[in-house]
Each structure stands twice: as C-alpha cells, then as structure tokens.
N, C-alpha and C positions, 0 to 999 in steps of 0.2 A: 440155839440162840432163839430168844422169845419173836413173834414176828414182829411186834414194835420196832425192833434192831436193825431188822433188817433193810428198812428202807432210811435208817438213818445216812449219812455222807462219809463220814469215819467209816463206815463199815464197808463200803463200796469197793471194788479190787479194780474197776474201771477209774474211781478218778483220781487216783495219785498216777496211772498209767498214765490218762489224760492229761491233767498238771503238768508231770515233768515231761512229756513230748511238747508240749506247749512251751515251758522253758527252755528245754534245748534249741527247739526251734527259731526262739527267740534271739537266742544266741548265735547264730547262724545268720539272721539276720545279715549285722552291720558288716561282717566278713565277704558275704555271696554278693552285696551292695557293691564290693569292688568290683567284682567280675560283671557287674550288670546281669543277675540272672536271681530266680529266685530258689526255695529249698523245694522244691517238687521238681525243677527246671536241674537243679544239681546231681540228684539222686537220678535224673536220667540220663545223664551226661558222666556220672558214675560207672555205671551200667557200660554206654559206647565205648569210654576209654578202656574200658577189660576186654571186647570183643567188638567191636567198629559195624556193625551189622548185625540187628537182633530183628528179629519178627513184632509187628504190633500185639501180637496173643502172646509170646514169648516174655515181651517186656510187660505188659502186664502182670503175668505170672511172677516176676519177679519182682515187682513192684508192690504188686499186690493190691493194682487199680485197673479198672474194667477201661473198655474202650472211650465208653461215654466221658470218662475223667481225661484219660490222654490225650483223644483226639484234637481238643481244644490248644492243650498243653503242647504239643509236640508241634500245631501251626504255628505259635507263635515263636517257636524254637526257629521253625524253619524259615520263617519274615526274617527271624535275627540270624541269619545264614550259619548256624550253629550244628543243623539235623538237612538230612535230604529224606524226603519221603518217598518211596517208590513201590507200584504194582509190579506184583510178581506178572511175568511173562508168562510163565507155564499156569499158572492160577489167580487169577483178578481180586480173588477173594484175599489171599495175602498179600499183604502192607510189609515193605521193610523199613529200617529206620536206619537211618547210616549216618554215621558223624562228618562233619565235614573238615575241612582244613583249620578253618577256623576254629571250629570247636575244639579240634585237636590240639590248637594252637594255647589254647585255656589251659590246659591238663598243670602244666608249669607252674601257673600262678594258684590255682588251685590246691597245688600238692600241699601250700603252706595252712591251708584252713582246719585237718585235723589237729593240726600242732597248736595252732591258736586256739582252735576250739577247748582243747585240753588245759591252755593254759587261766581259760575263764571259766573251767569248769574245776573249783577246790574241793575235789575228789582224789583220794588215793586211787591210782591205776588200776591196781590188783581189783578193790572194788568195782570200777567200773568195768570191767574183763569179766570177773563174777556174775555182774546185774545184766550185761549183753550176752552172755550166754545161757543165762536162763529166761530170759528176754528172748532168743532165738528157739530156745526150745517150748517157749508156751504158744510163740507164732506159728510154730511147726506143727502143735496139737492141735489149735483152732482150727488151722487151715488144711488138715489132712480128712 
C-alpha cells in the first residue's frame, strides 16, 4: 500500500472498531437508563453477578481498565449502594469489591437488556457470534 494510504480513514482497522463500540454503546444507553446505571457501571456489575467478590487488580484485568479508571467508577457504585469496597485484612494493599443486595437485586431486570439489545441491533446472530469471537480473539492478541 503506497504511504499516502496509509493515513487515509477507510484504511484505518481502529475506526470502524471505534464507530461501532460507540454505536453499540449507544444503544445500551436508553436500556441501562432504567436501571439508573451507566455502560462502564453495567460491565461491572456484569462481572459481580458471575462471582459476588472480585479483587480491584482482578477486575481490572478483566475489564481491561487500570485502577485510575475504576476507582472513580466503583465510588460512585458504592454512594448508589450497588458495590461494597473492602481492604483485605491479611494485606492493605488489596481492595475487594463485593456486590451488594441491592445490586443483586438489579440482575433481574437487567437479564432483559441483551434481548433488547439484540432486538435494536438488525444483525443476523450467527453474524454477530462470528464478529464477537474474532473480536475476543484479536483482544486476546493485543493484550497478551
């Protein structure tokens, strides 16, 4: 490819990634709006409802956001009585994050938002199955 090309926008592999995380996100919106939470606040709350107790270095790692990003993010979880934050006893240095009753209490109403999601998203399945697992696998090459 001549380098003129290369710094064209069509040619870029970041931003139709960018674009449609932005669209998705978008969509996600007016759904997480019921719950009173936002898509950073969901994807963590994601996370507690599969194991009720994760480490802050833990949940980053699966997040794939450093401390500096969460720690903001997970106070204000915990103002809205959703998260409880706790120092470990044996070690100061780790943060746990534990869900609360309340947040437990979300899972329910929540369960309906991939369905919705799917349904504002006029994508054949199989597709989107396809594009998320090679979408899992190029996160899994950057980040190794």
């Amino acid at each position: 490819m001549p380098k003129e090309e290369l710094l064209k926008l069509d040619n870029q592999i970041c931003f139709p990634i960018y674009a449609v995380s932005r669209s998705i996100t978008k969509l996600y919106r007016p759904l997480l709006q019921e719950l009173n939470i936002t898509y950073p606040q969901y994807l963590v709350l994601l996370v507690l409802w599969e194991v009720e107790v994760i480490t802050l270095r833990d949940l980053g790692k699966k997040l794939y956001l450093d401390s500096g990003t969460l720690t903001p993010l997970l106070k204000r979880m915990e103002k809205m009585h959703l998260i409880k934050r706790e120092r470990s006893v044996e070690d100061e240095r780790v943060l746990f994050i534990k869900i609360t009753e309340k947040g437990l209490g979300m899972k329910e109403k929540a369960s309906k938002v991939p369905e919705c999601l799917l349904k504002n998203i006029e994508v054949d399945i199989n597709q989107l199955i396809r594009v998320k697992k090679e979408m899992d696998e190029l996160l899994k090459k950057l980040n190794s």
